[in-house]
SEKOLVEX-84420 format. One line per 3 residues: number of its first residue (from 1); their letters; for each residue x, y, z of N, C-alpha, C. Coordinates in Angstrom, 2 decimals, decimal comma, always signed. Last residue first. Layout:
<recs>
NUM = A = X/Y/Z/X/Y/Z/X/Y/Z; ... $
</recs>
This chain:
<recs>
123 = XXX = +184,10/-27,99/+21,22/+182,42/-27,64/+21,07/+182,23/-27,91/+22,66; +186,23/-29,14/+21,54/+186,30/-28,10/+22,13/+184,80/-27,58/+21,70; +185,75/-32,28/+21,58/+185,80/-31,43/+22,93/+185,89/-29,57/+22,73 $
120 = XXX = +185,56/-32,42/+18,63/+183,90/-32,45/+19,67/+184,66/-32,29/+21,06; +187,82/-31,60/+17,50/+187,17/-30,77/+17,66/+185,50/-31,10/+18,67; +189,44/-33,92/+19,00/+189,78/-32,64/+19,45/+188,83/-32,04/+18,79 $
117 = XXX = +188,00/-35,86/+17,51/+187,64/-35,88/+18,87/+188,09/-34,44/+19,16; +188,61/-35,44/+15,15/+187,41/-35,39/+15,44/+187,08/-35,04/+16,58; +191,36/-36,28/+15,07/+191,03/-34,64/+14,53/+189,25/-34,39/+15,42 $
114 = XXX = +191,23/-38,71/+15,61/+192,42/-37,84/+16,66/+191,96/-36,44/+16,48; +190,28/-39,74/+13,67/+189,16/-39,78/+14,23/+190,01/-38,99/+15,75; +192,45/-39,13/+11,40/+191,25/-38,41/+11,16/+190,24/-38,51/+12,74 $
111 = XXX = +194,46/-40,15/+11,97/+194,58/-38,67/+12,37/+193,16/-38,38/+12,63; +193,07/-43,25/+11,99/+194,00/-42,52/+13,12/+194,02/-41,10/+13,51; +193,42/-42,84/+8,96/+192,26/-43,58/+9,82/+192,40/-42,52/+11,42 $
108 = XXX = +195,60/-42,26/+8,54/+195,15/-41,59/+7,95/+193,64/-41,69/+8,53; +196,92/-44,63/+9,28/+197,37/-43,42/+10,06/+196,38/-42,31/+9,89; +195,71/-46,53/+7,71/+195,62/-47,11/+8,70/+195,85/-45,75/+9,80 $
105 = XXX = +196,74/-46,20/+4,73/+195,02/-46,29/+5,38/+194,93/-46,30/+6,76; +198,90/-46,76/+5,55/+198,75/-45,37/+4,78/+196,81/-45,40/+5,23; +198,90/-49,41/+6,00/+199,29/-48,67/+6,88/+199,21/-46,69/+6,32 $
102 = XXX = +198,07/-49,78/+3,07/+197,76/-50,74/+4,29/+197,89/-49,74/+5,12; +200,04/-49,36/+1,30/+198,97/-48,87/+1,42/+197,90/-48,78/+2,72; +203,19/-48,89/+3,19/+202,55/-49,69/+2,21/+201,19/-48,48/+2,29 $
99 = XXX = +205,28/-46,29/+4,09/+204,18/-47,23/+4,25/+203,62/-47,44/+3,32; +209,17/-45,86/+3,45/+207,74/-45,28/+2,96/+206,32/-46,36/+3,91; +210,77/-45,46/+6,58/+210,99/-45,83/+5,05/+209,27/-45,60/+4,60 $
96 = XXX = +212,04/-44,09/+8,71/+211,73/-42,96/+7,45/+211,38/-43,46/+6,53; +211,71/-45,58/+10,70/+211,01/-44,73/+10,69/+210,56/-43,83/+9,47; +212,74/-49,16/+11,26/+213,40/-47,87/+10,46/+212,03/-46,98/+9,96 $
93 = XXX = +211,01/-51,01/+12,13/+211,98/-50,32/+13,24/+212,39/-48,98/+12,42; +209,93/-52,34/+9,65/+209,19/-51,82/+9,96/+209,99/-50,98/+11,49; +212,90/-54,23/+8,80/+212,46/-52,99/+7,91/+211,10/-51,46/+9,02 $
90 = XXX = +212,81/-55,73/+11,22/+214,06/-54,95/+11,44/+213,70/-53,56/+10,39; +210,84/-57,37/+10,39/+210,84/-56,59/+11,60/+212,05/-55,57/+11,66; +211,73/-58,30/+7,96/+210,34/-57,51/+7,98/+210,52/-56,38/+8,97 $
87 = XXX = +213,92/-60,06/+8,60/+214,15/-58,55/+7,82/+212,92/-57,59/+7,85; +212,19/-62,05/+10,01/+213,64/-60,72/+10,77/+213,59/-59,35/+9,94; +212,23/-63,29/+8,26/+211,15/-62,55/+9,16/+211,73/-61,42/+10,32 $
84 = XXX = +213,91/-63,33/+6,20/+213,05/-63,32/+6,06/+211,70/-62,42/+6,94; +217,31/-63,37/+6,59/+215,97/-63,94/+7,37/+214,96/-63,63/+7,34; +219,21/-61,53/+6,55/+218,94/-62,52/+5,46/+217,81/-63,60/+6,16 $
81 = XXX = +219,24/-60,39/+9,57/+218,98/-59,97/+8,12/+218,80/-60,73/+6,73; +220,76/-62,48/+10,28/+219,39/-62,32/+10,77/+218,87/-61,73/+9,86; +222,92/-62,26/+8,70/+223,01/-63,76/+8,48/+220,66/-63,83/+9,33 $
78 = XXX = +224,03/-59,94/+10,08/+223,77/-60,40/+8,36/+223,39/-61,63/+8,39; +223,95/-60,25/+12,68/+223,07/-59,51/+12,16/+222,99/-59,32/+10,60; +226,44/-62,22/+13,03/+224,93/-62,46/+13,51/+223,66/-61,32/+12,57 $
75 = XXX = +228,57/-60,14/+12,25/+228,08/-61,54/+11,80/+226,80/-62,41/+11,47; +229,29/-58,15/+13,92/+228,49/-57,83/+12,70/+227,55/-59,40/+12,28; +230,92/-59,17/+15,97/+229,64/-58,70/+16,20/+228,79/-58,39/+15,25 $
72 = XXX = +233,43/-60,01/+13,88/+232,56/-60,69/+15,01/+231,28/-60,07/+15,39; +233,56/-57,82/+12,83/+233,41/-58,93/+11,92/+232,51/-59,89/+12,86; +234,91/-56,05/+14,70/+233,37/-55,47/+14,33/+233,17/-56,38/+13,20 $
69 = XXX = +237,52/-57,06/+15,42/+236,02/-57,54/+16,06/+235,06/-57,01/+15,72; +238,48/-56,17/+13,18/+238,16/-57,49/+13,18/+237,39/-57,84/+14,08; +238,21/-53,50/+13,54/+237,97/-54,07/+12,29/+237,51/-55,42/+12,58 $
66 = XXX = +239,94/-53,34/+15,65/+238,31/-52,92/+16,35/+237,92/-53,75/+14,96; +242,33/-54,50/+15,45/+241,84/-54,97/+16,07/+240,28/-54,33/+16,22; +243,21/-52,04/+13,83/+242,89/-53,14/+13,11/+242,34/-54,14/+13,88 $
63 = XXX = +243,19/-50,15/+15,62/+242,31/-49,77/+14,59/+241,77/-51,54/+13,81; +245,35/-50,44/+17,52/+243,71/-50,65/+17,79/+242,83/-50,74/+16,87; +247,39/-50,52/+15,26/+246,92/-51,75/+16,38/+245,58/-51,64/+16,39 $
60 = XXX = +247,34/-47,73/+14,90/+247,05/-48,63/+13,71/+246,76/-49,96/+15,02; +247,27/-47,03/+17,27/+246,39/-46,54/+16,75/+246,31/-47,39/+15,63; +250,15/-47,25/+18,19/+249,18/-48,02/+18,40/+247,77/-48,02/+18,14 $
57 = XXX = +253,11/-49,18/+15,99/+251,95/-47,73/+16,59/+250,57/-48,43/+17,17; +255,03/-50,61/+17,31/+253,91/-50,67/+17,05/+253,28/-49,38/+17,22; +258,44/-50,26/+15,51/+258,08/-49,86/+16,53/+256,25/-49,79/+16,78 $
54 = XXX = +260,51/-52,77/+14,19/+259,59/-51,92/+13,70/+258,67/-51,54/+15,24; +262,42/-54,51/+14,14/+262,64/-52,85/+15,31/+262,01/-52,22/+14,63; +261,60/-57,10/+13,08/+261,61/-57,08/+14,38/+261,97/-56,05/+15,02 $
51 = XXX = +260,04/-57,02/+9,88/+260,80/-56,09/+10,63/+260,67/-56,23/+12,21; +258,22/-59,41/+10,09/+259,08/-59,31/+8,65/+260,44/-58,27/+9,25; +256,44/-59,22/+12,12/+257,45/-60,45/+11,73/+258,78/-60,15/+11,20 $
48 = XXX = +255,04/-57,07/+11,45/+255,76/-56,96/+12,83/+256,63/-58,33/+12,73; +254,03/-57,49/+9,17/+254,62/-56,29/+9,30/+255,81/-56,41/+10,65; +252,26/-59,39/+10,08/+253,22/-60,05/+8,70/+254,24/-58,84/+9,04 $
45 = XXX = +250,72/-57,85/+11,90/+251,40/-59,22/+12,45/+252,41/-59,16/+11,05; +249,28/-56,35/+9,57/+250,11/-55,90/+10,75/+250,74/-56,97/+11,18; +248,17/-58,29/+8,36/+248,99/-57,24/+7,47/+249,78/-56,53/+8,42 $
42 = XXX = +246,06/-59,16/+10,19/+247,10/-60,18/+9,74/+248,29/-59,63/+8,81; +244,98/-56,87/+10,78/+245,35/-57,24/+11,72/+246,46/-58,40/+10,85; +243,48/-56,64/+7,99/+244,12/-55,21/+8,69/+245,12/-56,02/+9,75 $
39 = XXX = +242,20/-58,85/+7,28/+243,50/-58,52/+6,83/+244,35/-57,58/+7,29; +239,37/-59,27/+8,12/+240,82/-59,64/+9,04/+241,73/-59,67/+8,29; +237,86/-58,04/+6,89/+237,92/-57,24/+8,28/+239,15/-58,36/+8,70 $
36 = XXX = +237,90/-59,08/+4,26/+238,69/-57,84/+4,07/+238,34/-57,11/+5,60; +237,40/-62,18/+5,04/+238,69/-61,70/+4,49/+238,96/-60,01/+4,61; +234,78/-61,53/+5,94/+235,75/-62,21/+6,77/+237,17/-61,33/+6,46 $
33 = XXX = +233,14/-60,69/+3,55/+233,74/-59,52/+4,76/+234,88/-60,08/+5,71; +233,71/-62,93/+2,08/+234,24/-61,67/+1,74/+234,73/-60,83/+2,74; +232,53/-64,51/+3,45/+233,40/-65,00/+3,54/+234,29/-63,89/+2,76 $
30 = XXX = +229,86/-63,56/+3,38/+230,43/-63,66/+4,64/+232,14/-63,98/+4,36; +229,24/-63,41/+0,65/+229,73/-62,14/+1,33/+229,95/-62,25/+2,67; +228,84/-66,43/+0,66/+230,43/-65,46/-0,36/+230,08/-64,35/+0,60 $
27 = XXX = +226,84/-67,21/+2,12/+228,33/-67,21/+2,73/+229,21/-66,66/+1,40; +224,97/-65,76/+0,34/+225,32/-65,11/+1,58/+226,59/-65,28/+2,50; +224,86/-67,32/-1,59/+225,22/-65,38/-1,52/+225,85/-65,24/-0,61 $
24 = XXX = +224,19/-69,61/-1,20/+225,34/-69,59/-1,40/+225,93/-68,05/-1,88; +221,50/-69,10/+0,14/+222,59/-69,42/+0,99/+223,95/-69,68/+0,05; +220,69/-68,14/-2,34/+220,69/-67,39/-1,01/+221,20/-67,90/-0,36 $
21 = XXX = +220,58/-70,55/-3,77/+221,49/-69,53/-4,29/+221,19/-68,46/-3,12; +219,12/-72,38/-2,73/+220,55/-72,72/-2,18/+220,67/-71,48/-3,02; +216,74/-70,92/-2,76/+217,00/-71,14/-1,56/+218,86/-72,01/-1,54 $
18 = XXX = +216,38/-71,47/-5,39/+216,46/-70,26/-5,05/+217,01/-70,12/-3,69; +216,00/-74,31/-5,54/+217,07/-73,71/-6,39/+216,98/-71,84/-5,68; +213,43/-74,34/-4,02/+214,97/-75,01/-3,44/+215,98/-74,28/-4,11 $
15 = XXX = +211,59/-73,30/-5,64/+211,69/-72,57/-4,42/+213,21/-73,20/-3,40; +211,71/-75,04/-7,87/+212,25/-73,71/-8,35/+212,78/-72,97/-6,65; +210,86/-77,22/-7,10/+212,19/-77,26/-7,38/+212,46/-75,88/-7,39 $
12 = XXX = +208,39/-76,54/-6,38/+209,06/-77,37/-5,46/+210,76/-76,76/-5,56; +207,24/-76,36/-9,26/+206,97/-75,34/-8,04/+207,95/-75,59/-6,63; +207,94/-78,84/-9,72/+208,55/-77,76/-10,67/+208,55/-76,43/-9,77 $
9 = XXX = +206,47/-80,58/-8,52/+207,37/-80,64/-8,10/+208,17/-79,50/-8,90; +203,44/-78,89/-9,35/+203,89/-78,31/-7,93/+205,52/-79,09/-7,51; +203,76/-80,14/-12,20/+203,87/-78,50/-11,77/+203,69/-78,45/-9,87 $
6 = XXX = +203,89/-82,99/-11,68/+204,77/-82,04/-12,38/+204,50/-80,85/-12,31; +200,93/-83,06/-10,70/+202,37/-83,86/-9,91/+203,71/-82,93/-10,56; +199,55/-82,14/-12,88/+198,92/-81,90/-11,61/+200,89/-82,46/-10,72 $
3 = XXX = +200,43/-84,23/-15,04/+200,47/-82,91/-14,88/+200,36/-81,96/-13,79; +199,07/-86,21/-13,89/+200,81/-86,71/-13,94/+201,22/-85,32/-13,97; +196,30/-86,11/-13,72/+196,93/-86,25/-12,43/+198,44/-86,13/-12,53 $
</recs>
């Protein structure tokens, strides 16, 4: 019974230890992308401090402002993506990726009885 208790808390432990190193991935590359989508804009501001008859272009402006809000809207969808059931659904939306076996049985099922019928109508 003490053995029986020690392998499912070992089973226990391993599935936690894995589960804080996915959440501690995931905020480093949040906290990565943070940093390198809001430096464009804070490298400009330091720019526009440092030289007060520096003249704003505004293409660099907009540019660094779209950067940092495409941090904001990106956000949500890495953090869904690292979601397990999300990622399934979001994998099976993308058209070109390969099908399991499962679904290889499943189209192949499909053509075949799609083939049948078009030939017993045209008999």
């Amino acid at each position: 019974m003490a053995g029986h208790s020690t392998a499912a808390s070992s089973t226990h432990q391993a599935k936690s230890n894995q589960l804080q190193v996915s959440i501690i991935k995931t905020m480093i590359f949040i906290s990565v992308f943070y940093a390198l989508s809001d430096s464009p804009m804070t490298f400009y501001y330091l720019l526009l401090n440092i030289h007060r008859n520096l003249t704003i272009i505004g293409a660099g402006y907009y540019a660094s402002l779209f950067i940092s809000f495409f941090y904001i809207c990106a956000n949500p969808f890495i953090y869904a993506a690292k979601f397990e059931p999300v990622k399934r659904v979001l994998l099976r939306l993308i058209p070109c990726t390969k099908n399991s076996p499962e679904q290889q049985s499943e189209s192949i099922e499909m053509t075949g009885s799609i083939q049948a019928r078009s030939v017993q109508q045209r008999q």
